[in-house]
N, C-alpha and C positions, 0 to 999 in steps of 0.2 A: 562383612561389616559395612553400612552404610557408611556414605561420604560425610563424613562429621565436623565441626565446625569445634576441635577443642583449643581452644583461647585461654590466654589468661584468668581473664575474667570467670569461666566455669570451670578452669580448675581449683579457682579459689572457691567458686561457688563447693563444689566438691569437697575440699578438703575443709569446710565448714560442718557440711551435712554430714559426711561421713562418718562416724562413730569407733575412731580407732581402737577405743577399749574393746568395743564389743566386735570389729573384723580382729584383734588380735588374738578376743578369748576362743574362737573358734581351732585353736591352736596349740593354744597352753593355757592354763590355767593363775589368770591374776587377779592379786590379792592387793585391800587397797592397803597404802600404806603410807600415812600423810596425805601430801597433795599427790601425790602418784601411786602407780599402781606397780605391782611387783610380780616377775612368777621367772619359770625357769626359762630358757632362751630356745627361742624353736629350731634355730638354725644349726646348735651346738650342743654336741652333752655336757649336762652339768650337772653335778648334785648341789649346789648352793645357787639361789637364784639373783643374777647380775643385768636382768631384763626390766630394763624402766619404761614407762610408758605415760605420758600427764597429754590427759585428754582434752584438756585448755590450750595444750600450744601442737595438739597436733602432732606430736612426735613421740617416736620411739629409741631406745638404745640400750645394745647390750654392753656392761663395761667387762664382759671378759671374751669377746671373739671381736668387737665391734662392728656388729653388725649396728644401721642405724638409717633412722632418714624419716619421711611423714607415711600417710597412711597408702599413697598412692604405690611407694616405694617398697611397702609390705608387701603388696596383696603381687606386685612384680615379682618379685623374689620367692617368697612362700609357693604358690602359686604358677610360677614362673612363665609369664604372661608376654606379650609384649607392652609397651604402655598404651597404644590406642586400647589393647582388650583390656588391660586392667583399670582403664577409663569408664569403660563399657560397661562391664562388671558392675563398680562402685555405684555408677550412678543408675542402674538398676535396682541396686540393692535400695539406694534413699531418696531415692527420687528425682533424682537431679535430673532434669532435663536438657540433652545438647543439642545445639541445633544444626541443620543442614546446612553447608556449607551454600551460597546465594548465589558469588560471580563465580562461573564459570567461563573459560576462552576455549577458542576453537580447538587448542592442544588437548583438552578435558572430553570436548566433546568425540574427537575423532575417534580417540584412546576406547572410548564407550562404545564406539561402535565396533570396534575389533573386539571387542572382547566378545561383540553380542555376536560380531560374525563367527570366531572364533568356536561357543557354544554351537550355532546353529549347526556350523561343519561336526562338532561332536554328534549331536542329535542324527544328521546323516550316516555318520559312520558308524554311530550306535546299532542304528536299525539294521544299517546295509548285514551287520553282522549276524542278526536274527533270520534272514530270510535264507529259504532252504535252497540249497547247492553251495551257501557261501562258501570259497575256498578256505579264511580264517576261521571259521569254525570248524572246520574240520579239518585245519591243523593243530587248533586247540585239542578238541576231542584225541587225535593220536599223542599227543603230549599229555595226555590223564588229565587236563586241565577242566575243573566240573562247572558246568554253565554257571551257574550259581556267584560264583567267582567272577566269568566276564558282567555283569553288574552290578557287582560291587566295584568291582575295579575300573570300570567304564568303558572296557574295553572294544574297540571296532574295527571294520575293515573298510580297507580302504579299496574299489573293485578297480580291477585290470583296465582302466580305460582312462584316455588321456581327457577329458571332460566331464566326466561322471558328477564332481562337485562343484564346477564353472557352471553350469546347466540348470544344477538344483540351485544353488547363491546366487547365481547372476540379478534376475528381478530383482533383487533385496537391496544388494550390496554392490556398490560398485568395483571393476573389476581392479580399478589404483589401489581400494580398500582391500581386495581380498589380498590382492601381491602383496602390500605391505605389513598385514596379516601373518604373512609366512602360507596361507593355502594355496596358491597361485605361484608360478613359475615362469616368469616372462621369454619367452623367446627368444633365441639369441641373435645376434644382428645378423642380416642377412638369409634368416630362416624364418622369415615371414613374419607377421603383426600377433599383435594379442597373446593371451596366454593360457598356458594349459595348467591340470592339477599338478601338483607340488607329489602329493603321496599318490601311488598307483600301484595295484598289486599286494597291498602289504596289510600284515595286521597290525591295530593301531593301539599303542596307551596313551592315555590321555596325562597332557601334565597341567598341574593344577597351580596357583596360588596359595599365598596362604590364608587367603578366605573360598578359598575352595570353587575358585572363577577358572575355567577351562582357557588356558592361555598358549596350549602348545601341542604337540605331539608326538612321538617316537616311534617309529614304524619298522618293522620287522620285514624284509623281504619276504615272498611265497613261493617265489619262483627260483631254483637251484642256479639258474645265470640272473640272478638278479642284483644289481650295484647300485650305492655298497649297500652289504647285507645288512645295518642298521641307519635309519635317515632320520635327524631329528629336526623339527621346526628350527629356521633360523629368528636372528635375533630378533626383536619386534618391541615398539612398545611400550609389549603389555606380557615382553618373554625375556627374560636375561637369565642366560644359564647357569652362571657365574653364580646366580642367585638362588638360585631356585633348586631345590631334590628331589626327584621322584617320589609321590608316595606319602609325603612329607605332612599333608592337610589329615590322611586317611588316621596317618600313625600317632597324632601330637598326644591325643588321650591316650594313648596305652603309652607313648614313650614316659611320658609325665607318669603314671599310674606307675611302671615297672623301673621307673627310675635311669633306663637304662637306652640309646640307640643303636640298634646295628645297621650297620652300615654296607650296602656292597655294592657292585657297578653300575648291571646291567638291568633291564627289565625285567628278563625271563629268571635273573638270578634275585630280584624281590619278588616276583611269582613265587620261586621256592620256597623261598624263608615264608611267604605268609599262608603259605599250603601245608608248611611246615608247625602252625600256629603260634607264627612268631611277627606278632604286629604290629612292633616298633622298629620295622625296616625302613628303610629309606634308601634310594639310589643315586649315583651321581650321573646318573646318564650317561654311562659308556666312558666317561673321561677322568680326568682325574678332579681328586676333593679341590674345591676352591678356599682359602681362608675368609669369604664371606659366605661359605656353607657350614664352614665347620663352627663360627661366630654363632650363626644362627641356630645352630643345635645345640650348644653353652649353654643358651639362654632357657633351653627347654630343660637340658640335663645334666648330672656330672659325669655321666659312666658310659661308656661307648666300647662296640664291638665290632673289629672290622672282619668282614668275612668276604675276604677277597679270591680269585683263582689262585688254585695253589700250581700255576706255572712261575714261570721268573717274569715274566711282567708283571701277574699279579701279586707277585712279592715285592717286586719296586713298586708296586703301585700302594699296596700295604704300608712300607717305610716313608713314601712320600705324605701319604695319608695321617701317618703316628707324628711325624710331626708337627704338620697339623694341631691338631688334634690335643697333642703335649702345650704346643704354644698359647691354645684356650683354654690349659688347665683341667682338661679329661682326666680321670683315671683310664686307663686303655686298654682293653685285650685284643688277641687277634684268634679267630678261629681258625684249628688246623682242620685242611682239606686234604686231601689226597694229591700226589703230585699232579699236577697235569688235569685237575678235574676243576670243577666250579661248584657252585649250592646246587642247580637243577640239573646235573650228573650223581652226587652223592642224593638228590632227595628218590632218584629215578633206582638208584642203585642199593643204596640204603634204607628207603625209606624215611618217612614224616619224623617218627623220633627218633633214628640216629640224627639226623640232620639237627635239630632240635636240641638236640644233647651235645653237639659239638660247639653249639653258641653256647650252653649253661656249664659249660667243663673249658672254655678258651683258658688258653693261660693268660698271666698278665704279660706287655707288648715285652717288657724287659726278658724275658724266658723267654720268648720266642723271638725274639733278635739273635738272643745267644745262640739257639736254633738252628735258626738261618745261617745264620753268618759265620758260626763255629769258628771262632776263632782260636780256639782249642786243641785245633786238627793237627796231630801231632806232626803230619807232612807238608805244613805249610812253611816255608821259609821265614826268616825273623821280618823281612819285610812284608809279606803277607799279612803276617799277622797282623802287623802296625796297621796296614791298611783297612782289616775288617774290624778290628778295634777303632778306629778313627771314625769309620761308617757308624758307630754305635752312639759315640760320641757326639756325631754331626746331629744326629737326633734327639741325644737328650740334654743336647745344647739349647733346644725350643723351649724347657723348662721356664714359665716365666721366674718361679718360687729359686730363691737360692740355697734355702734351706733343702726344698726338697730335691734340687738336682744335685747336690751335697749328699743325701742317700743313694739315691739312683746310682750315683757313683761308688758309692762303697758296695753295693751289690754287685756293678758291672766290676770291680777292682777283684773281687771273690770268684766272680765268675770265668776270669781271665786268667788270673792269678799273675796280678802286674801290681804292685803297692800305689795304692790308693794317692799319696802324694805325687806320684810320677802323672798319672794321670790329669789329677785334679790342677795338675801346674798352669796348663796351656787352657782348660774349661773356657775361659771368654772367648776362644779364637774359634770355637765349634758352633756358632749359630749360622745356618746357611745363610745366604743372599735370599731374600727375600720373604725370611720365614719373621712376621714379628711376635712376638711374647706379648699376650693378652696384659695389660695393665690394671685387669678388672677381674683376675678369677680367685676361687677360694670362696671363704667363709663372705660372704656379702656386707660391703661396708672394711671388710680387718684393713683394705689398703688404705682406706681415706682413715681408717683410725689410730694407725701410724703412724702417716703422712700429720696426724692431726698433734703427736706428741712433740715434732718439731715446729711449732707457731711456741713463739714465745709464751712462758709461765703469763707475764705480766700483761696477754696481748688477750690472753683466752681468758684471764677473771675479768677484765675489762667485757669481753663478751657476754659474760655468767650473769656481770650484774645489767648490763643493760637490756637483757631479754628478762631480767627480772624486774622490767616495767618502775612503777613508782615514780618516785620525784628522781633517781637514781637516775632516770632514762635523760629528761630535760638539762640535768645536771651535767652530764658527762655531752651531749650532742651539741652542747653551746659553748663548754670551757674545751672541747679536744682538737686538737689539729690532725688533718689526716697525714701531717708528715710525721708526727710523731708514730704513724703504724707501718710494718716492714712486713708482715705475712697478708698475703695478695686475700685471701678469705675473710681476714678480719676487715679488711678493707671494705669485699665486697659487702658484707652484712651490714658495717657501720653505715656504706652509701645506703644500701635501702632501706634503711630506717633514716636517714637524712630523710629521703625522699617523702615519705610519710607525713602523716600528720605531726608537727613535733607538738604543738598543743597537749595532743593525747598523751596519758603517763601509760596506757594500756598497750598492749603488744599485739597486734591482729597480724600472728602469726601467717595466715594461710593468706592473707595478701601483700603481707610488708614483704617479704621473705617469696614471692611469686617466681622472681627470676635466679633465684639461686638453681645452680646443679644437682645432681644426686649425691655427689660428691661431697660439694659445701653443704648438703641438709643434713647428711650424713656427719661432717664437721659439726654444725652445728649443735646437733642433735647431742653428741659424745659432750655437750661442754652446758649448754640449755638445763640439761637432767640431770648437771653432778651435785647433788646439794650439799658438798662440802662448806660450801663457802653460802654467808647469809650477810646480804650485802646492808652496810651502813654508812651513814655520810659520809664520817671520818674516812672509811674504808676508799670509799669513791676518789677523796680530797688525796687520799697516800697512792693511789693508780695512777690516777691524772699526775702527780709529780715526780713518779718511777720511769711513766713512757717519757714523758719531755726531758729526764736526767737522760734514759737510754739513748731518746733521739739527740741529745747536746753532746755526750759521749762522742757517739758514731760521728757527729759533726766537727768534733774536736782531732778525731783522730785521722780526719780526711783532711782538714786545715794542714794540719801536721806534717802527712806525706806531699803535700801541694808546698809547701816552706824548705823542705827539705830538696824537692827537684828545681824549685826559685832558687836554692843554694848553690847548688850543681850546674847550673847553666849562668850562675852570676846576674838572676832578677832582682827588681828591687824586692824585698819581702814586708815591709812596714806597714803594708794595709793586711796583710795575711796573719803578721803578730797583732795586731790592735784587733780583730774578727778574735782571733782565737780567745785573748786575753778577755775579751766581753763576754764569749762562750764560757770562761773556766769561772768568772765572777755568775752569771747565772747560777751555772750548777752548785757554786759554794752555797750560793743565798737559798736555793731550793734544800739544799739536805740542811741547810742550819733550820729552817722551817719546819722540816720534816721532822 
């Protein structure tokens, strides 16, 4: 993806040109119905359709999952994009033009060139691996591995020699660039100047971006005394591993397509799975899951499969994984492997479709913890048990959903045969240190459309009618106080239409409304499109005197407790009676109006 310049300004532009009816109908089928248009909800099964959409203001919402938000925030979700792509996308589709980013600084610039350096070392090790005697091709070859494969996968060698790729970069790139690169390996003090190649002797995978830029490497020793037996670029950049998944750029289509990713360590063990033709693997490079890998793969999917060593590290490294995993709201299985073996010993020993068929048959993670962990084992002492029951616990403590770590438990309560109250008592105290609960998974949009049911009745019609434009908009932005609002959302919406034209009675949704959230567009969205309410003067005039009752209330009963600790401490209280007493004469005079 080019360097893009998305601004304010063009995503308004965007969210004008854009055509939400016609990105939605690609999806479902809506019908018009008044000023909006109606069809079944794509995110959720329904048989009655709760999906609105009014392609004047831009926005969509369903009122029975709540999913919601404008048109950008579709094509993100449906799709499941990041937002630069689903930028990229739209404005493909209508024309919108973005423009390239202008000032660039030296931090920009350098970054550029490692990556190109980066590339070029690919392009070397690509080759080096095509030419005849390579030792890594012809450890590929005894591995069954079919050429075919090392070019798709990008795979190279890296030759037995301490310069081999200093020699061929050097003229290009300077050699501070290439160290800082991660290709280059400086010398240690007192072992002479300059520096040598980083990989030597090893076959190489290349690790990608997620625009498919050559940013790294993984290297496999060749030589039986060779250390350690795997070597991966260090940090760089234009490399954070934290971030970044094996495989990840190759597999985004088919994980999207199959709905689903697997998951496993090592190189040669995503080799397997995709010899295996399974090609929404992805690796964590030898270490364990990071919570901004596992983020990153939410965003692509809901269903995941870990197919990790079935030794006892690869089983801790499973459970560390599930939780993970849990905490973005996966559904989760784990593939069983043989004790003691990995994916490319079962694909070498089994074969393409048993391997294949052990990802399409995993259980779900909750049976295979039971599994594992057997806490069932009739020779376990009463504290044993506790303990590998508590391990079950520690994990489906990452549950963000309370409802649903509320079944999870009733299953593990069945599978234990421990009453499900005994269990459930202590549930808060089982989320690990450092594991957080995704605040953003599930049905897209259901948490901000709950979060949306506690903003005050009287705060959200207030909202209804002033996105409902007219004289209604003028009328309310000139008589309202912002202290009269208490939910932080109503607030923000009311500020960006301040900020607007207030002249205008018309609502230019895609630029008034620029800097709200997904979150708030999503609020917004649920309250924009309920045409319960049809707003009218009078109706405006009894809003406006509800919120300034609410807010005299609230002011009344803070007066109140401030009178009472002046009582307690022996203050004077006479200016705090006369404030109140003005407050209680307001309110009388507004409901006798009323």
């Amino acid at each position: 993806m080019p360097d893009l310049d998305i601004n304010d300004s063009v995503l308004a532009e965007l969210r004008s040109a854009a055509d939400i009816v016609a990105v939605i109908n690609d999806h479902t089928t809506l019908k018009k119905a008044g000023r909006s248009w109606k069809g079944l909800c794509p995110f959720h099964n329904e048989r009655t359709p709760s999906f609105t959409v009014d392609r004047d203001k831009g926005l969509y919402h369903c009122f029975g999952c709540g999913a919601g938000g404008d048109v950008i925030r579709f094509v993100r979700e449906i799709d499941r994009l990041d937002f630069p792509e689903a930028v990229e996308a739209l404005a493909g589709r209508f024309g919108v033009t973005i423009p390239r980013r202008e000032r660039r600084g030296p931090r920009e610039d350098r970054r550029d060139r490692i990556l190109e350096a980066v590339a070029a070392a690919h392009r070397f090790y690509a080759e080096r691996l095509t030419r005849p005697g390579s030792a890594a091709a012809k450890y590929l070859q005894e591995r069954g591995v079919p050429p075919e494969l090392w070019k798709k996968l990008g795979l190279g060698h890296a030759p037995d020699a301490w310069d081999s790729l200093r020699q061929a970069l050097g003229g290009a790139y300077p050699e501070d660039l290439l160290v800082e690169a991660g290709l280059l390996q400086p010398r240690a003090e007192g072992k002479g100047t300059g520096a040598y190649d980083r990989f030597r002797d090893r076959l190489l995978f290349v690790i990608k971006d997620d625009r498919g830029r050559p940013v790294g490497f993984g290297g496999r020793t060749l030589s039986p005394q060779g250390e350690p037996k795997y070597l991966n670029s260090p940090e760089s950049p234009v490399f954070s591993k934290k971030r970044i998944l094996y495989g990840l750029f190759e597999a985004r289509e088919t994980i999207r397509r199959k709905d689903r990713v697997v998951l496993v360590e090592g190189y040669f063990d995503h080799l397997a799975l995709v010899r295996a033709g399974i090609a929404e693997t992805v690796a964590s490079m030898g270490t364990a899951l990071t919570p901004e890998q596992a983020e990153k793969l939410r965003r692509l999917c809901p269903h995941a499969v870990v197919c990790y060593d079935g030794d006892s590290a690869g089983k801790n490294a499973t459970r560390g994984a599930l939780q993970l995993l849990l905490a973005q709201g996966f559904q989760a299985r784990v593939a069983r492997l043989p004790e003691g073996e990995d994916p490319d010993d079962v694909l070498g020993r089994e074969g393409p479709e048993s391997l294949a068929a052990r990802i399409d048959e995993a259980p779900d993670y909750l049976s295979w913890l039971l599994e594992d962990r057997n806490p069932g084992d009739p020779t376990l002492s009463s504290a044993e048990k506790r303990e590998r029951i508590a391990s079950i616990q520690e994990i489906l403590g990452a549950i963000p959903d309370r409802v649903l770590r509320y079944e999870e438990y009733r299953k593990l309560a069945r599978g234990v045969a421990v009453p499900l109250e005994v269990l459930w008592e202590g549930e808060k105290a089982n989320l690990s240190p450092g594991i957080t609960r995704s605040k953003s998974v599930g049905t897209p949009g259901n948490s901000a459309a709950l979060s949306a049911l506690e903003a005050p009745a009287v705060e959200k019609r207030l909202v209804r009618l002033l996105v409902g434009g007219g004289d209604h908009k003028s009328l309310i932005l000139s008589t309202l106080k912002d202290d009269f609002l208490t939910d932080p959302r109503v607030k923000k919406v009311v500020a960006a239409l301040r900020e607007a034209d207030s002249a205008s009675e018309t609502i230019d949704f895609q630029r008034q409304i620029a800097h709200l959230t997904d979150d708030e567009r999503t609020f917004l969205s649920g309250i924009a499109l309920d045409e319960s309410l049809e707003p009218t003067e009078k109706g405006v005039d009894q809003l406006l005197k509800a919120l300034e009752i609410n807010h005299l209330e609230s002011e009344s009963s803070g007066l109140q407790q401030a009178i009472s600790r002046a009582e307690s401490e022996g203050s004077d209280i006479q200016d705090l009676v006369q404030r109140k007493e003005r407050v209680r004469r307001r309110i009388a005079d507004l409901k006798r109006k009323g």
